[in-house]
N, C-alpha and C positions, 0 to 999 in steps of 0.2 A: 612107102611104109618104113617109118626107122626100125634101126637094130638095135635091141638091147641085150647086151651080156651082163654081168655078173663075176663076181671074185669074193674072196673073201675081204680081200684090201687092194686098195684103189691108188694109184701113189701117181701123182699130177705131177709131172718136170723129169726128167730125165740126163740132168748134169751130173756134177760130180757126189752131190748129195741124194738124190733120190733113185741113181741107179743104184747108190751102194746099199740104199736100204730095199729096195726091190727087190736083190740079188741075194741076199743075207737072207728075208725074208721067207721067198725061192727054197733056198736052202733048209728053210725049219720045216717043210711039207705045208706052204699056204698057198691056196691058189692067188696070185699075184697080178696083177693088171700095171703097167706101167704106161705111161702118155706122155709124150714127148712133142714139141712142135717142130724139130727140127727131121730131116729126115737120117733115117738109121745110113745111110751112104757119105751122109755131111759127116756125121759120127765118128763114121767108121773110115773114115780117109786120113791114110798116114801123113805123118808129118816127112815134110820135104828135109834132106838135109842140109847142117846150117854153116853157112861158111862168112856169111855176112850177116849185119845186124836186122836185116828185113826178113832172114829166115827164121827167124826165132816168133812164137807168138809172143803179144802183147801181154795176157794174163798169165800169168805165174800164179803159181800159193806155196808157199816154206811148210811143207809136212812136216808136223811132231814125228818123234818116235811111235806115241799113242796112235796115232792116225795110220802110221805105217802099221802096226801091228793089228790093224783091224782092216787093212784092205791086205797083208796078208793072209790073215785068217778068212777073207772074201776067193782066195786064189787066184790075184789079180798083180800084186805088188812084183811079183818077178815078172811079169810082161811089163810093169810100166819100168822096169830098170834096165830091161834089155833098149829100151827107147832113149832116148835125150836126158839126161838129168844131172844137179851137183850136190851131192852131199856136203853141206860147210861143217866144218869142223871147229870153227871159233865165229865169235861176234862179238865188234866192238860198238861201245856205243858211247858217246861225248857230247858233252855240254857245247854248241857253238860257240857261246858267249861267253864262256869262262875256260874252268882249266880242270871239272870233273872228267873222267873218263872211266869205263867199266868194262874191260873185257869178258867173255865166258870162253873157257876151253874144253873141248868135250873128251880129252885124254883128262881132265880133272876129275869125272865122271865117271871113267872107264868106257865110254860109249863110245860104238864109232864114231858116230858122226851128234851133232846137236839134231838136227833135221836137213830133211832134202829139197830143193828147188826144184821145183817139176812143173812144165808147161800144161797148164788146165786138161788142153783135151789130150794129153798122155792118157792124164785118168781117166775121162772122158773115155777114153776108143778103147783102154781095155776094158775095162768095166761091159761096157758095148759087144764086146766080144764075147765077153763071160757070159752076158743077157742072152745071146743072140743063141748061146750050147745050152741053156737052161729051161724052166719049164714056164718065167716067166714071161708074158701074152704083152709085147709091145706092141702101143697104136703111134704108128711115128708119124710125121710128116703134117698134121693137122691140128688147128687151134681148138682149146676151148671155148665153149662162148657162152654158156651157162651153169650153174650147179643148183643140184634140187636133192628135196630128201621126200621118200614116202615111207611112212611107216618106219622101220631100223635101217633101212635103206638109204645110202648117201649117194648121188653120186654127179655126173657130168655129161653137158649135151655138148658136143661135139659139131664143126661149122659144117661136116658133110650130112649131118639128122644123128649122126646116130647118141644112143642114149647108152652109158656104161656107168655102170651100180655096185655097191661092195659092202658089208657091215661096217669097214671101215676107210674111209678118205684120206689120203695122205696130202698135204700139201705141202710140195719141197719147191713151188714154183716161182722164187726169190723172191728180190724185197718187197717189191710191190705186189705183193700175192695177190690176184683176182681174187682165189679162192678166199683166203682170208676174209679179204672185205664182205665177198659176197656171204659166206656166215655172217660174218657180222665181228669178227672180233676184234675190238680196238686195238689200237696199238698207241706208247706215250714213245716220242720220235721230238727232235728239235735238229735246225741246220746250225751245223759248225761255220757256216758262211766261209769253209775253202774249199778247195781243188786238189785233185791227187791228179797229177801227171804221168802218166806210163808211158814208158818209150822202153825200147832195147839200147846199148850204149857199146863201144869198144873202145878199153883205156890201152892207156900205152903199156901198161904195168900186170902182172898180174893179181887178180883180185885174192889170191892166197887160202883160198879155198873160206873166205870169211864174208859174213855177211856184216856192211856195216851203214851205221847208222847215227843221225846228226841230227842234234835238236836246235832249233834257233827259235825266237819270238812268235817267227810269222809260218812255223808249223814245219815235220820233220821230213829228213830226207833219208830214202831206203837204197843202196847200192848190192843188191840179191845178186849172188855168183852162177852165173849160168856156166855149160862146159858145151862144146861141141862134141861129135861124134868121134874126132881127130883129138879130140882131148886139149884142145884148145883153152885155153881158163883167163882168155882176156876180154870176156863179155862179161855183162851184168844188166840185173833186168832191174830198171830204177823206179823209185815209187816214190815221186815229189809232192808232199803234201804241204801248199800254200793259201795263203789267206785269198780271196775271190780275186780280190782288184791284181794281185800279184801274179796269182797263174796267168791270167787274162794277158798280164804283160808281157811274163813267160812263154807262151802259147805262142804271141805275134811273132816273137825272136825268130831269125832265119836259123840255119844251123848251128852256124859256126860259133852266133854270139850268143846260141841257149848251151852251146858245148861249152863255150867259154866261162858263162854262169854256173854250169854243174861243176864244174874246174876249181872253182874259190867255191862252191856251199858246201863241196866233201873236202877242201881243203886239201886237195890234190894226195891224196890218198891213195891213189892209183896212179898219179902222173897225170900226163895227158888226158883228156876225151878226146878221142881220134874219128870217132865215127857215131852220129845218132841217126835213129830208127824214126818212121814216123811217129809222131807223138798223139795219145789222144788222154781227154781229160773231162773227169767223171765230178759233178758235186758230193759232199760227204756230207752223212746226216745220219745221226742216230740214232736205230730204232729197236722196241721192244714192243713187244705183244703183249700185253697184261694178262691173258691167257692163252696158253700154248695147246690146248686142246678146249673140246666142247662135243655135246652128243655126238659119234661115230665120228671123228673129225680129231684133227691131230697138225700141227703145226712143223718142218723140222728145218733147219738152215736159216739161210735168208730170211727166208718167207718168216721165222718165228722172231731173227733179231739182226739187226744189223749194226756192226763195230766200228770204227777208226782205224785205218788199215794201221797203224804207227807199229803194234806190236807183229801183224803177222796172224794177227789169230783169229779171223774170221773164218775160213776151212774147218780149221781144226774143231772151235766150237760146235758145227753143225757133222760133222766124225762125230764129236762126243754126243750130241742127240739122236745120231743112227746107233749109237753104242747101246746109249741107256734103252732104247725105244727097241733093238733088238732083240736085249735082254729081258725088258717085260713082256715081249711078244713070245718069247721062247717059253718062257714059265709059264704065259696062260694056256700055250698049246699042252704044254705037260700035265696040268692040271684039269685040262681039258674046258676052259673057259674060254668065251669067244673073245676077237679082236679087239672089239669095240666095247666091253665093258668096262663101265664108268672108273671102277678101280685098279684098273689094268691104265686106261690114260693119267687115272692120277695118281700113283704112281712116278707115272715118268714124267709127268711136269713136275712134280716137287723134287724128281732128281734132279732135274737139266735147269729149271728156272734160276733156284738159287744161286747155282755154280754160275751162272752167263751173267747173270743179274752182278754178280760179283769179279766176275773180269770186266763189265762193261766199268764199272766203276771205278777199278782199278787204272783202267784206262784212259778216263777223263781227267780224274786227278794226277794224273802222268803229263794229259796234253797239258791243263790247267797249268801245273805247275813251271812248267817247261815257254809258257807262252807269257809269262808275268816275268816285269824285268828288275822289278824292287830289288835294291841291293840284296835286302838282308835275307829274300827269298833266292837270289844267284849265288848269296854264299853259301845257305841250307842246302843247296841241289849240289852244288860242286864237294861241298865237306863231304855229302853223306855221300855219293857217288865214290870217291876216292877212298873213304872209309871202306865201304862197301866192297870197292875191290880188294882191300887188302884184308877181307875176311873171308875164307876160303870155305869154310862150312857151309855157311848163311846163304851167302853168293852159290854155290851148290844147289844151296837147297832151294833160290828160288830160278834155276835153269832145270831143274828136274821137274821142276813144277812148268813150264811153261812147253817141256818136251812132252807132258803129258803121264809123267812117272812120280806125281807124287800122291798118284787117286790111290 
């Protein structure tokens, strides 16, 4: 005989986006359900410390300030700092092909830092932690394998029988969201036909507490400041975004002579490449949902869009859909309206849509431009770049914006 419980909300994934909105959730007085495939022990296992480049994880994300200020307000951001992490304080960013260059510095700003480099499951395990003292009801360890709705009822069968139900569905379970599909809601998505290669790195030089970053034709490359626990600042977690046939080529290189290659694309910027990590490498392809909610059902992260890692702002977007989706959740409990009312999710799609809908965009026209080698399109991007730096407001005002401080 299955089990069927009940919540008010049902929230499917359990990473860095669907814990935070579980926990936040928790926090408002809703009975909460969270589902997880992984088990709460994988979770919740610290990180080893790192003295070489194989200790460091693979996945990174460069936290906004905004993002910080919402998994502090989770009481979570002081466990993930006592862990591994580097705050960068500047980023440069340059034309390959020409001679634009744009640095940001975050003493320009008055802020400590621009954002932090933090290893996924930092957030991951505390977050996990937070879950584990809280009131909400995790099922770890066990796949989804169905979603059904009866009546106001949403919810998910489970691969052991069991059956778990809520007014409302969260689905935070990445890009390829089952749940998604299995509602039914479209998504308009197209392949960039590259590759983002992630490896850990150790240069000769110190990376100067700066993140930086190089555009050339065939797609850009990320050198993210990692630190050790010894305060170490000669790692970096690198994110090489190239055209298919190129990663592919990139990919077969032995060590030495993909060290050698990362050496001339950051233009030695660091010095040396002394040491790479194993490399592993993902397709890039961008996607949107054309609707972020539907009956009792609610889209957040991944699962509602997915970006071009070039700026960093994938994380941060799906923080800003646990923001906005907290905060309509918060007012209908005040108001005393249930989860799942129609005006309560739209609402928060017509916050979150447009704004994502508009960095995606922002972003293509970024790769677009950056990938096109017509002269008089290389002398557009190098003038306005250089211009650009040497305009101290503007340039401001669009680093405040992308720290999450200009909402």
């Amino acid at each position: 005989m299955s089990e069927t419980r009940s919540y008010d909300i049902l929230v499917v994934g359990g990473g860095m986006i669907g814990s935070a909105l579980a926990l936040g959730l928790s926090r408002q007085g809703w009975h909460v359900g969270l589902v997880e495939g992984s088990t709460r022990e994988a979770l919740l296992k610290p990180l080893e410390p790192a003295t070489d480049v194989e200790d460091f994880e693979p996945r990174v994300s460069a936290i906004s300030v905004a993002s910080e200020q919402l998994l502090a307000s989770l009481g979570i951001w002081e466990d993930v700092m006592v862990g591994r992490h580097c705050d960068y304080q500047g980023m440069t960013v340059w034309d390959g092909d020409g001679t634009g260059r744009i640095h940001f510095d975050a003493a320009e700003l008055q802020s400590r830092a621009l954002g932090t480099i933090v290893e996924n499951h930092s957030i991951v395990r505390a977050l996990l932690a937070a879950l584990e003292a809280s009131d909400v009801d995790l099922t770890d360890g066990v796949k989804v394998t169905g979603c059904w709705q009866e009546g106001k009822q949403r919810g998910v069968e489970l691969a052991d029988g069991r059956k778990l139900g809520a007014e409302l569905l969260v689905a935070a379970d990445g890009a390829h969201s089952r749940l998604r599909q299995w509602v039914g809601l479209p998504t308009r998505e197209w392949d960039y036909d590259q590759q983002a290669i992630v490896c850990t790195v150790r240069t000769a030089q110190s990376h100067r507490y700066t993140a930086w970053q190089r555009f050339s034709s065939t797609g850009p490359l990320a050198f993210l400041p990692l630190l050790t626990e010894q305060g170490d600042d000669h790692f970096c977690s690198i994110v090489w975004s190239q055209d298919t046939d190129e990663a592919r080529r990139l990919m077969a290189l032995d060590d030495g002579a993909f060290a050698a290659g990362l050496e001339t694309a950051i233009e030695r910027q660091l010095g040396a490449v002394e040491t790479v990590s194993r490399r592993f490498a993902f397709p890039l392809r961008q996607r949107h949902a054309k609707d972020y909610v539907a009956s009792g059902f609610a889209l957040v992260g991944d699962a509602a869009h997915t970006i071009h890692p070039l700026a960093g702002q994938g994380a941060n977007l799906g923080y800003g859909d646990v923001r906005a989706l907290l905060e309509e959740l918060s007012r209908a409990k005040r108001i005393g309206v249930g989860p799942a009312e129609d005006l309560v999710l739209a609402r928060y799609q017509r916050r979150r849509k447009g704004e994502n809908l508009a960095m995606m965009a922002a972003m293509e026209g970024f790769k677009q431009l950056f990938a096109r080698d017509e002269l008089p399109l290389r002398w557009l991007r190098n003038t306005g770049m250089r211009w650009l730096d040497g305009l101290g407001p503007v340039k401001n005002r669009i680093a405040a914006e992308a720290m999450g401080l200009g909402r």
